[in-house]
N, C-alpha and C positions, 0 to 999 in steps of 0.2 A: 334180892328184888331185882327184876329186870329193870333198864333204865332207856327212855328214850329222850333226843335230843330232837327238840322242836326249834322253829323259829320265833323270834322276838315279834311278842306281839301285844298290844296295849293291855297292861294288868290295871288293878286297884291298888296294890302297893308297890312302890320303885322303890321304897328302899328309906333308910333314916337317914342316909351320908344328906341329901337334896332337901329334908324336910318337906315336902309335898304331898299332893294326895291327887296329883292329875302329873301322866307320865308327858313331856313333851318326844316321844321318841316316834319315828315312823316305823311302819309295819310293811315286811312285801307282801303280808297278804290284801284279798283283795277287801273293798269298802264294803259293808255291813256281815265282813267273815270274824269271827272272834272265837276266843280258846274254850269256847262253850261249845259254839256248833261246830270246830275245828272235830272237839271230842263225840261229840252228838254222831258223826260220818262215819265213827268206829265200828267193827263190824258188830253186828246185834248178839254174838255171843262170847263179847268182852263189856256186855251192857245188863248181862241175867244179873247181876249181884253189886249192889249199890252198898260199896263200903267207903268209910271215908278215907284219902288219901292225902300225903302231904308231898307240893310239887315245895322243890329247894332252890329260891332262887339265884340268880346273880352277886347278890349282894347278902346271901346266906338267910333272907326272911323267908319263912312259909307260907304256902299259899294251902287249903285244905280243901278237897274237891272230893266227892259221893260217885266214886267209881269204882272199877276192879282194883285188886290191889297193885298199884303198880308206880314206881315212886317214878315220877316226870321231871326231867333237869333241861332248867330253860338255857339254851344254849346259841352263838351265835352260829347263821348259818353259814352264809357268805364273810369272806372276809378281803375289802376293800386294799387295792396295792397302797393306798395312804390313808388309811383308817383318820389320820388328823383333821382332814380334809372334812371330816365329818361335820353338819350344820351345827345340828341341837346338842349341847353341853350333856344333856343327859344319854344319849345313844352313845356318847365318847365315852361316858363314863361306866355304859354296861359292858362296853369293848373292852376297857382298863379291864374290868371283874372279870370277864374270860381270859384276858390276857394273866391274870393273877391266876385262877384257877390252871390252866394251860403249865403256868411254870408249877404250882404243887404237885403238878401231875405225874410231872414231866414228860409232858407233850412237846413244850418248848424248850429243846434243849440247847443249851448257852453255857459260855466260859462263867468263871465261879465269880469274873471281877463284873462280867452283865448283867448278873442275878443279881447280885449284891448293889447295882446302879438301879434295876428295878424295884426291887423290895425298897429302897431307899424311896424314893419316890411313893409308892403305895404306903408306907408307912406316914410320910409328910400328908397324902392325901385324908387317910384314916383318922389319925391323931397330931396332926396339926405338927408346928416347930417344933426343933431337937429339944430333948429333953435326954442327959442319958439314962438316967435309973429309971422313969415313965418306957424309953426306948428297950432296954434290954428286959424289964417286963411286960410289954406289951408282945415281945416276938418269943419269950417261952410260952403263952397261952395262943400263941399261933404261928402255926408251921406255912409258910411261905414259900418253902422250895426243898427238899429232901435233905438233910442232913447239916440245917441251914447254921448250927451251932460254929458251923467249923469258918464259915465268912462273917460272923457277927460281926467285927473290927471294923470291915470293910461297909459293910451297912450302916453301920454309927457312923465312919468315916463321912461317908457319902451326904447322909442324910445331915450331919453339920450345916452343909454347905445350901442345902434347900431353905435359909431361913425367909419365910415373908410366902413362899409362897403360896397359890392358893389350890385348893382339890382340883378344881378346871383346870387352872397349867398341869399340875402334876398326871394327871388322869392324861393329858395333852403328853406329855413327856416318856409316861411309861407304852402309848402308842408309836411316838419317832421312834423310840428304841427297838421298840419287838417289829414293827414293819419291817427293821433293816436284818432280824433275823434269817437265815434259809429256813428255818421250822416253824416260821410265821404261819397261822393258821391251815399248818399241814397235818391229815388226818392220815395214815398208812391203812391200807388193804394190804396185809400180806400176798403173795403171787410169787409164780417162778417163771422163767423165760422159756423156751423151746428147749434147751440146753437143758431141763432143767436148774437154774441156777435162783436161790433164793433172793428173792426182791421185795420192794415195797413199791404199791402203789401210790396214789394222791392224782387231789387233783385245786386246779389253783385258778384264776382271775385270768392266767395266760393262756393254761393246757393242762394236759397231763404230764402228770411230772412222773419220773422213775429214780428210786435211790436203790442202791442197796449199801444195807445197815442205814445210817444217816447221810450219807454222801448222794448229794443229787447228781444222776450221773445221762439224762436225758431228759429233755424236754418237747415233747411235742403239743405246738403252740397251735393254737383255734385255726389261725391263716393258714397254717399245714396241712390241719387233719380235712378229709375230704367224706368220712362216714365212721360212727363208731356203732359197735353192734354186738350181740352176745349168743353165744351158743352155746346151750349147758353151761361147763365151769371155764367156757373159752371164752376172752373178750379182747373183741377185734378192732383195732386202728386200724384204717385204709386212711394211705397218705395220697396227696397231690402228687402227680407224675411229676412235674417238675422240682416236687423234693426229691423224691427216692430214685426218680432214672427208672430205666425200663424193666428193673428188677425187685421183688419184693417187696410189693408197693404196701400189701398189707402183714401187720406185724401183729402176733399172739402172745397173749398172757391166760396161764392156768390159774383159776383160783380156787379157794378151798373147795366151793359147794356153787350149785347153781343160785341160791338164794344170796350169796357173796358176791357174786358177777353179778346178776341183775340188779343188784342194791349200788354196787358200785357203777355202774351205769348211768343208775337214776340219778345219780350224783353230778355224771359228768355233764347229762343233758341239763339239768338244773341249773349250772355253773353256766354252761357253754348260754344258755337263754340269758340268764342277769345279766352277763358282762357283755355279748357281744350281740344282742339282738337289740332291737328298740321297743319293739313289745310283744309280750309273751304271745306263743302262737297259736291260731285256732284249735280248739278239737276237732280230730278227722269226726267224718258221719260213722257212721256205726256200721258195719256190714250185715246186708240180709238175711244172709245162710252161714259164709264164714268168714271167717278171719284170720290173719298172719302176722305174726310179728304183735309190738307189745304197742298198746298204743296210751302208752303214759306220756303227759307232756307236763312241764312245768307252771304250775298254778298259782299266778302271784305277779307283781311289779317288778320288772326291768330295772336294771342300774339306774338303764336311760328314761324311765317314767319316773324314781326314783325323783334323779334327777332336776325334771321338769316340775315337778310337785313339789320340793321345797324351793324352787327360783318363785314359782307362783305364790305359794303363801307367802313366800318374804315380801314379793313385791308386793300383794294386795294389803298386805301389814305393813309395810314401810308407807304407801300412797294413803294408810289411815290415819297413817303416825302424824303424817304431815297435815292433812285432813283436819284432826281434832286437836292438836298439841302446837303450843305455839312454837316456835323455833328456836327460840330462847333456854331449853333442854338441856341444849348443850350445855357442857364445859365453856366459859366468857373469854378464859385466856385465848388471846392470839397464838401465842406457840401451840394451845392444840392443836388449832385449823391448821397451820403449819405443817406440824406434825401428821395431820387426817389428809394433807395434801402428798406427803412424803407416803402412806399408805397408798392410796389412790393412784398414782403414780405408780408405784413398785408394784402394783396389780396388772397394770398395762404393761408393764417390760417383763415382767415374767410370762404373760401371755404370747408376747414380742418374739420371747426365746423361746416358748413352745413354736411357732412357727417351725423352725430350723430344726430343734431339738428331739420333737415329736411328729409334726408332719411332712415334716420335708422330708429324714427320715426313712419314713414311713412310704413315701412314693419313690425313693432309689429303689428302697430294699427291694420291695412290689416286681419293680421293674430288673431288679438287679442291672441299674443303669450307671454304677459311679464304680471307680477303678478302689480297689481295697486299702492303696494308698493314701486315695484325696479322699474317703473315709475315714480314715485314722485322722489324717492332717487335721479334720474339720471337725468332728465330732469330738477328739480328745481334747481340743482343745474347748471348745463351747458348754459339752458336757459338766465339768466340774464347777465352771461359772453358775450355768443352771440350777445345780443342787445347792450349790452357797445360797444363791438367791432363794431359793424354795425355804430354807430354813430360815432366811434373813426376812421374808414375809412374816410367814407364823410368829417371829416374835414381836415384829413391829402389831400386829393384831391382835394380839394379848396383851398387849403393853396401852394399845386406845381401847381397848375393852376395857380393862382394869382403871384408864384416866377417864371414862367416859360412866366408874359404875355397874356396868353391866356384869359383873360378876361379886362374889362374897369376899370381896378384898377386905379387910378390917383396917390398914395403914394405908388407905387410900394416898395421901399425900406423898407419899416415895416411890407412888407411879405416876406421877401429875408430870412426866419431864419424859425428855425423848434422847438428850444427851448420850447418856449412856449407852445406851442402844446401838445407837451410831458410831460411838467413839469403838465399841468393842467389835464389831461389824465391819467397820472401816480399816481398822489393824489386819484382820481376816483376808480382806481383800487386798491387803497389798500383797498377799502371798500369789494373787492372782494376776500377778501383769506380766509376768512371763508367758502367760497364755494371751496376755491382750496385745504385749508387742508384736504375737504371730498373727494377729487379723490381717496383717496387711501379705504378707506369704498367704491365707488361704483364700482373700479374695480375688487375687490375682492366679493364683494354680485353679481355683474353678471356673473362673472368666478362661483358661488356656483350655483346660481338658471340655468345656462347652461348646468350644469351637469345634474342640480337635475330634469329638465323638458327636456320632450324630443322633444315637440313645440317649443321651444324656442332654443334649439339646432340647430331645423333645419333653424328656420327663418334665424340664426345667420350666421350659413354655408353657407348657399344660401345666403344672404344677401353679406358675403366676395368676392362672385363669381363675384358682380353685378362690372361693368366696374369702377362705381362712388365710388367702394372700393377698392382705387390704393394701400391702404398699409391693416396690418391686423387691424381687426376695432378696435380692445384697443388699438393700438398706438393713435387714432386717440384722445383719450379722455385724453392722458399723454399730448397734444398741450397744454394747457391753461398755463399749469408751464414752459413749455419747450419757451415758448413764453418771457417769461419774461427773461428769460437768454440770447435770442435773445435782447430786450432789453438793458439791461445792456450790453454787447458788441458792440452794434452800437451806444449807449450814449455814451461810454466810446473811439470808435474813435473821436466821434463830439469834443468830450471835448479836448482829443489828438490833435486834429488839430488845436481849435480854442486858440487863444490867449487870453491870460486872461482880457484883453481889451476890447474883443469883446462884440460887446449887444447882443448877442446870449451863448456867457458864461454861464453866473451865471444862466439862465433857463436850459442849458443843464447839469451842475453839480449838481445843485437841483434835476433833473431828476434823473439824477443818483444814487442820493442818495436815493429816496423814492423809486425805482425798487430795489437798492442792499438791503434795509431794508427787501423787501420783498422775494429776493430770497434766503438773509438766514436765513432768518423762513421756508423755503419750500425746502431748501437743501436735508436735510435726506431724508424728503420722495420723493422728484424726485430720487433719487437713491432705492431708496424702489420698488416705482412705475417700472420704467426701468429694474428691475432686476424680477418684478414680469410678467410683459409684457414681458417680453423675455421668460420666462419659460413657460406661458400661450402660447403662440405659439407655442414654442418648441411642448408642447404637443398635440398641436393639430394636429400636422405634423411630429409626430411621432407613431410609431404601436410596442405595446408591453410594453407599461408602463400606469399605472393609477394614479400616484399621484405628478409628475415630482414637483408639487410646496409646495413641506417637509416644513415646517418651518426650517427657519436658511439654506436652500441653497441657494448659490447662481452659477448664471453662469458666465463663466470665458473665453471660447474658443469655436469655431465649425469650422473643416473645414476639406480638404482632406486629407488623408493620407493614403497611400499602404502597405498591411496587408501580414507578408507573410503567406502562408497560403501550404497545401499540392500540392495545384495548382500553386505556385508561389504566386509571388505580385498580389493582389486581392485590388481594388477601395474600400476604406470603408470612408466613415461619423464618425471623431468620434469629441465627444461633452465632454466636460471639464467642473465639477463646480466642488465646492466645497467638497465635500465629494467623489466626482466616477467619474469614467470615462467611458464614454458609446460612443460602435463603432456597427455602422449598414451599413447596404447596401441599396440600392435603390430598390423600390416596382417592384414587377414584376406582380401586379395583374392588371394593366393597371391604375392607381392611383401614383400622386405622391409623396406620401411618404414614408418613409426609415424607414425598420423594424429592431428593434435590434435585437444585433446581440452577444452581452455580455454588461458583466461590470465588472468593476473592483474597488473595495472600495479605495481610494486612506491612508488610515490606514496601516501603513508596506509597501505602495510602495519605489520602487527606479529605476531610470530613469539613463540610462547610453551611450553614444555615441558606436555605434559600426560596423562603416562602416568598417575597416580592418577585422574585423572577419569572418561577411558575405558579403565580397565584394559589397556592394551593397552601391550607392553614397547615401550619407543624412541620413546613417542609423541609429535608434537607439533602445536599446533595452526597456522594460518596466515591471518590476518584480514585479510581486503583492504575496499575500498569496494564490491565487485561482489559478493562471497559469501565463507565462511569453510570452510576445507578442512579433512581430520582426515587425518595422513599417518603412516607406522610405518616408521622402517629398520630395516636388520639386524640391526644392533649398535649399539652407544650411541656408539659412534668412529664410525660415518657420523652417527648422529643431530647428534652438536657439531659435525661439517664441516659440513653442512648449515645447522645457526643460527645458526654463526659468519660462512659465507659470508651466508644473508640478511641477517643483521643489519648486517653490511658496507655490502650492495647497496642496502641501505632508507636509510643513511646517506649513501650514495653516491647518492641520487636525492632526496634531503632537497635538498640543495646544488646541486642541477641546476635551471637558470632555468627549464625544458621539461617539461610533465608529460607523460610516457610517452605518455600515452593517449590525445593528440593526434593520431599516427599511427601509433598501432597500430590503429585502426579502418578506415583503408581496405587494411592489410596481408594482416590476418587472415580466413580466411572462417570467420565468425560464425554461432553456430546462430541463428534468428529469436529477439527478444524476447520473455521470457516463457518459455521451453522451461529446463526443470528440468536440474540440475546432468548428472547421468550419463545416465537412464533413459532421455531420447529419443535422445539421442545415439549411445547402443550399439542402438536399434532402427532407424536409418539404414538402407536397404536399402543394398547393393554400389553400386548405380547412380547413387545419390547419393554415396557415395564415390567413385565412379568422375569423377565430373562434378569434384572439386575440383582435380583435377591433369592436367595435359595429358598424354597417352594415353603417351609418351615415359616418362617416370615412373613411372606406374604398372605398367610393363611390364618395366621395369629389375630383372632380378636383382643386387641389390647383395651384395657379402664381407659373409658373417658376424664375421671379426674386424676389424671397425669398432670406436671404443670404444665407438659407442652399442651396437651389440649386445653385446659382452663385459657390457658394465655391465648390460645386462639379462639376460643368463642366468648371469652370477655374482653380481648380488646386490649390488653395487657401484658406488660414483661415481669421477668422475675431473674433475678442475678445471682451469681454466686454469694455473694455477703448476704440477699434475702436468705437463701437458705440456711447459712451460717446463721442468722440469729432467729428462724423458724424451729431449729433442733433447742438451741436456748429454750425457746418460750413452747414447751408442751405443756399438757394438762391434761388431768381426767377425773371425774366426777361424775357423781348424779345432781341431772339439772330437771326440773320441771319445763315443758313444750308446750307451747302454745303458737298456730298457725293464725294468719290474723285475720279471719274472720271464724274463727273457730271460738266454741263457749270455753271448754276444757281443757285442763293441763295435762300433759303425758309425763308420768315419771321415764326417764331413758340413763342409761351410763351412758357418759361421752365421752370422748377420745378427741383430744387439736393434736394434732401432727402432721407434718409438711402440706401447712396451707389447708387441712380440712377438718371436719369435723363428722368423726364416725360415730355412728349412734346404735346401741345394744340395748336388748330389754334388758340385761342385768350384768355386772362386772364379770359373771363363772362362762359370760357365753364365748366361744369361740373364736366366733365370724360378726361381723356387726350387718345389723337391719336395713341401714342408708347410710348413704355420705351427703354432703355439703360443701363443697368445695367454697372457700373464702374470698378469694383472690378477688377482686372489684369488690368486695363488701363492707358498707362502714357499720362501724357498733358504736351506736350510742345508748343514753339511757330511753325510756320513751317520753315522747309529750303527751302534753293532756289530751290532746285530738285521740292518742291513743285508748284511751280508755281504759288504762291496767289501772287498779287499784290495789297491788301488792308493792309489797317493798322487796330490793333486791332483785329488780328485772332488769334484764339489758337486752337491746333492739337489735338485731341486723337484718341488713338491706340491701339490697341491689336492685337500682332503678322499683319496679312495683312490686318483688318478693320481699316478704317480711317474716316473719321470725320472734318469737319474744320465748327470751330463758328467764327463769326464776331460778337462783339459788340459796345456799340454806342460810345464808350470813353472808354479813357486808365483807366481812375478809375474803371472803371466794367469788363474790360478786367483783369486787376489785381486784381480784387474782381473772377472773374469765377477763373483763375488759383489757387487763391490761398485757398478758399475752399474745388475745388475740389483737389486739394494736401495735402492739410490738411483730407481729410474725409477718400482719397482713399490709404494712406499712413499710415502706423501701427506708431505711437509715441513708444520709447523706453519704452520695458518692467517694466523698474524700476517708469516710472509712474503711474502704475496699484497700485502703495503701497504708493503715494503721495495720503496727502489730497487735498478734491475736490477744495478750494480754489486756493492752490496752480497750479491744475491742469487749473482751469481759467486764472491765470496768462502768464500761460506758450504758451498757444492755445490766446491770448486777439490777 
């Protein structure tokens, strides 16, 4: 019997592993197309003779259908680079049954100790925990992999070890394994090259791939290829000039027969539409008279509609769940929330590290802007973190699955705990700090080669504009340490909470011990690192200085303060480190950044309150050796962060063997000698502005929620220790939205990180929708004026914007207030001169 391989599309029986009789899997085809009128399209003389047929499915049940005779094997089409990734429990589990099928075939070819790890798995899925004499008769009435007698050992072995688990992980399991395959849903077209020389086709998620025998030995990826095409038994690759050079740009493969070549064609346009189109593309019109060339295009849903279609029904089912079910669903223990906060979280820092991982990336490569060297440096190193974490997800979300129910667990209670998890995770990771000691080597060779190439400049600039770079892009590469001290604070509730009794204990205190081992070995340089990323941005978002990152400075303050000036109180930026003090204004060249405007060596200053003298509320003076400034804060609570900080800094450069202003004179660009505090400087044409920063710069539209600009159009400062304990206090979750004179609540994922809060339709998206920037904002609960009638809402505000969040339970309700209290709230200045330890204590 002939056999054709169709795609997955909603049947009447899924199968007895699920018990059901409604599939929950998605379809690419399109809404009201199904395997009736799929077959109904057949040509009408494969329709003369109504016999009945038996299609064989996935899960080996029949289906019997009144057509030619012809037996139909439902097969997967597309095959996803993370098949795990997959939404619906039942689409993973049709994946597993091709992947099962795949290896009997041996389609999937693997060493004898892979197969033997897979079949272990599909066994545990099948028939449940080891048994051996149930094991070793279950696998002579089915053959699982060719010759499979000779690995039995190894399958009994393996499958030991699966006890407790459930079909979903394992179906979850036998997918991580076969993805990391090379024969991972590869189909071979036989072919020979020009040379004659025997090959194999394929084609994949990336490109077309080329083996010969099994050895993958080219790749040509979607971004390469520039047309694919066929003629008779020849099919054509035309590559991008800039891959191939001005020679042989397009490349030939023979295949058996023309009907070989055109099939393998349709193949690759199929592929090249799911993965890398966003949706499927029109049919041309038809031609009058004649025609050329084939005009088949792929018929069906994009990855990326795909996509979009399960974020959508989950939201509009999550917003009903919420809707019609009280809240109370949940799991009551605290350590879940905990635990559902430890996912949530570990959802945003893997996203974090896609930035770098995947998109950043992705725009060198593009560009071929970055030197091959500080490619390795940077990638070798972040890369292997990334995949830890990828698989450190998956288990934490089978693990709240399983505590929360949502699957046929039968021993629910020996998943009600998160310990383990963590403690086996966290040993894992300490193989990882050899890579976290180099962060401070790559943030500093890409801050050098930034400078020193001027391609690589721009890719980086352009690159911070892009939507999916919500902070600036070396914060993004300080996540991997900053993570661990997340970490250690949310082990160190679990352990708080739980009782020393508890069988979740001693996994949670172990954890905690092998993450605190690690974070202080990596203490100094997180403070190194933070102090260097502060200043690398400063500089980049600022005009009139070249070398803001001196060795031995550090930063200390930035925020507003009113200058007085021959015009009165004048809005100035000034910026606090260690050795100077630097005050600028905001860009007038249609750019937003702020050109200096002085400095001042903090060597011989003295900082004195002096509102009675120049009548002016919050005032205080600032006396340097170069000229003496008159400055006014908000309020009298910036004005003491401010002279508490100088007076710090002035005592902190008393002690310093180096006077400041040694080399701050070839950094800064200087008004000439002689030229008056403000006056000439604010008469500077554009052009002289223009001249102090390279054209790259000046042209740069930088994020308005920077803290420099928050702090300047709220009116406020922010310090080094605010930032220090804003990385502490992150969060993310879905919150309900409510604007305040709005009737409805909006479900959104949220994001607090440095001072803001980004907001996403759902945790899988990329880039987020808005921000919020925090800083002037109080959160309280509301009052009655307010009019909320839900439980678990908290307020924020600034001056007449308001805001009310709902969340799902009082533990997350009291987790949102008290981060964002903790981030957006200055801690007393005398903790800036406390060690960092101590400073964890104090914020735990």
């Amino acid at each position: 019997m002939g056999e054709i391989e169709g795609t997955y599309r909603v049947l009447q029986t899924p199968g007895s592993r699920l018990g059901v009789q409604k599939t929950m899997g998605v379809s690419t085809l399109e809404p009201g197309q199904n395997l009736s009128t799929a077959m109904a399209s057949l040509p009408a003389k494969t329709q003369e003779r109504d016999l009945p047929i038996k299609i064989k499915m996935l899960d080996n049940t029949v289906e019997v259908l009144d057509i030619e005779t012809t037996m139909l094997r439902l097969a997967v089409k597309f095959f996803p680079p993370d098949p795990g990734q997959l939404q619906e429990e039942y689409t993973r589990y049709l994946f597993a049954l091709q992947i099962k099928r795949d290896l009997a075939e041996e389609r999937l070819t693997c060493s004898d100790n892979t197969a033997a790890l897979l079949i272990s798995h599909l066994l545990q899925s099948e028939i449940g925990d080891f048994d051996e004499s149930e094991d070793r008769e279950h696998l002579k009435t089915n053959q699982y992999f060719p010759n499979q007698e000779r690995i039995e050992g190894k399958i009994l072995e393996f499958h030991r070890k699966h006890v407790g688990q459930t079909p979903a992980e394992s179906d979850f399991q036998v997918l991580e394994i076969a993805r990391k395959l090379e024969m991972y849903g590869i189909r071979f077209h036989p072919a020979s090259d020009r040379e004659g020389t025997k090959i194999n086709l394929a084609v994949s998620h990336m490109g077309v791939l080329v083996f010969q025998g099994n050895t993958k030995i080219n790749t040509f990826n979607w971004s390469k290829v520039r047309k694919l095409s066929f003629k008779r038994k020849r099919f054509l690759v035309k590559l991008h000039p800039e891959v191939c050079g001005p020679y042989q740009d397009t490349l030939e493969f023979l295949l058996g027969s023309r009907d070989e070549c055109k099939n393998f064609w349709k193949i690759c346009v199929e592929y090249h539409t799911f993965f890398r189109l966003f949706d499927q593309p029109k049919p041309k019109a038809k031609a009058v008279l004649f025609t050329r060339g084939s005009s088949f295009r792929y018929s069906g849903r994009t990855q990326k509609q795909l996509v979009d279609y399960i974020k959508d029904k989950h939201l509009y089912f999550n917003t009903w769940l919420i809707t019609v079910y009280s809240i109370q669903r949940y799991p009551a223990d605290k350590a879940y929330f905990i635990a559902k906060e430890i996912l949530a979280t570990e959802r945003t820092y893997l996203k974090d590290l896609e930035v770098i991982t995947v998109w950043f990336r992705s725009a060198v490569i593009k560009e071929n802007a970055m030197p091959e060297g500080l490619m390795t440096l940077l990638f070798s190193n972040i890369d292997p973190i990334y995949e830890f974490h990828r698989g450190f997800l998956k288990e934490i979300e089978q693990r709240l699955s399983l505590w929360e129910g949502r699957t046929s667990a039968y021993v629910k209670g020996d998943y009600q705990r998160i310990g383990d998890v963590m403690l086996r995770n966290m040993r894992t990771l300490k193989e990882f700090t050899s890579y976290l000691q180099k962060h401070d080597e790559v943030l500093t060779e890409l801050e050098k080669a930034t400078k020193r190439l001027k391609k690589l400049e721009m890719v980086y600039k352009e690159f911070e504009l892009q939507k999916v770079c919500y902070l600036p892009l070396n914060t993004f590469l300080l996540k991997p340490i900053q993570r661990l001290m997340h970490y250690r604070l949310i082990l160190g509730r679990l352990c708080k909470h739980y009782t020393a009794e508890h069988r979740d204990f001693a996994d949670c205190r172990n954890a905690l011990k092998e993450v605190t081992e690690m974070t202080s070995q990596l203490q100094h340089s997180l403070i190194r690192l933070e102090n260097f990323q502060k200043l690398t941005e400063l500089q980049h978002d600022l005009i009139g200085i070249d070398n803001l990152t001196a060795p031995g400075r550090e930063f200390i303050r930035e925020g507003c303060l009113y200058k007085l000036t021959k015009k009165g109180l004048q809005q100035r930026m000034f910026f606090l480190f260690s050795d100077m003090l630097l005050y600028t204004s905001k860009g007038v060249t249609g750019t937003n950044q702020f050109k200096i405007h002085g400095h001042l060596p903090l060597h011989g200053m003295l900082v004195e309150e002096s509102e009675n003298e120049w009548a002016v509320p919050h005032c205080f003076t600032i006396y340097s050796a170069q000229k003496t400034i008159v400055v006014a804060a908000s309020t009298r609570l910036e004005m003491g962060k401010w002279m508490e900080d100088l007076n710090m800094a002035i005592e902190m450069a008393k002690k310093s063997t180096e006077k400041s202003d040694t080399f701050l004179k070839p950094l800064l660009n200087s008004p000439p000698p002689g030229s008056s505090d403000e006056v000439s400087l604010e008469q500077e044409s554009e052009d002289d502005i223009h001249s102090s920063r390279s054209s790259l710069d000046r042209q740069s539209h930088h994020r308005a929620n920077t803290t420099m600009h928050v702090c300047w159009y709220r009116n406020t400062s922010v310090s080094m220790t605010d930032h220090s304990v804003a990385v502490e206090n992150q969060l993310s979750g879905y919150l309900l939205r409510k604007f305040k004179n709005s009737n409805g609540w909006q479900k959104l994922w949220v994001v607090f990180t440095n001072f803001c809060l980004f907001f996403y339709k759902t945790h899988q998206d990329d880039y987020p929708l808005a921000s919020l920037p925090l800083l002037g904002y109080g959160v309280s609960a509301p009052v009655e004026a307010d009019g909320i009638q839900k439980d678990y809402v908290f307020k924020l505000q600034f001056k007449s914007h308001v805001y009310f969040f709902r969340a799902e339970s009082k533990y997350t309700f009291e987790r949102w207030m008290e981060v964002i209290k903790r981030a957006t709230s200055s801690p007393a200045r005398s903790s800036l001169l406390l060690p960092k330890d101590e400073k964890d204590s104090h914020t735990d």
